[in-house]
N, C-alpha and C positions, 0 to 999 in steps of 0.2 A: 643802273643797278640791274644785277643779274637775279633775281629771288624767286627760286623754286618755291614751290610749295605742297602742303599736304592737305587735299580737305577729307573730311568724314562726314557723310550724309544719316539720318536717320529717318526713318517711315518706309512703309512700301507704296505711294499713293502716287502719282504725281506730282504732287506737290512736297518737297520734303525738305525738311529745315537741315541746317551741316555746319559746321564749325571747318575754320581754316589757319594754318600758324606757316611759315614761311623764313628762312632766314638766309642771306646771301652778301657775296660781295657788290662793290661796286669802288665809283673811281670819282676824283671830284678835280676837275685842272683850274684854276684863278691865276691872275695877275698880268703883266701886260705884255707887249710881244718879245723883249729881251727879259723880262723876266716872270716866265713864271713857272709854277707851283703845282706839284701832284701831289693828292692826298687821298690816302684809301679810307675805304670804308666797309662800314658794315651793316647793311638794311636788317631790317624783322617787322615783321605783319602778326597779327592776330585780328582774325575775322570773325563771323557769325552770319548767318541770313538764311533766306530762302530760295530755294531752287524749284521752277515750275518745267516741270519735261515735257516737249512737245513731241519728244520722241524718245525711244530707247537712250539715245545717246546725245541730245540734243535737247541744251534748255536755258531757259532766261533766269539769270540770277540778279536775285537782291542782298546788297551785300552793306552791312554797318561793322568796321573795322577802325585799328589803330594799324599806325606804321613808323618808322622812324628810322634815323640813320645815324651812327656813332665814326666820329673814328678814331 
């Protein structure tokens, strides 16, 4: 799956909490060597968590999300 995403952080601290949503293709191959199967799809994410910075641009995320894939 290919799924970009968007997040959005809140606080000015260090430590600061962010919400995240994501949606993209992807591809799914099955079946056996003369026969098989492509089927596309389509991923989506909705996240939540925390983000600790250990630097300007730099930091350890905790992250409690859904995900799923349709096609």
């Amino acid at each position: 799956m290919l799924l970009p995403f968007v997040r959005l952080y809140f606080g000015k601290s260090n430590v600061k909490s962010f919400v995240q949503a994501g949606v993209g293709p992807g591809w799914e191959k099955w079946g056996y060597s003369n026969n098989k199967e492509t089927e596309n799809l389509v991923g989506y994410e909705f996240d939540g968590g925390l983000a600790v910075f250990i630097s300007p641009n730099i930091s350890l995320d905790f992250i409690l999300g859904y995900g799923s894939a349709t096609a």
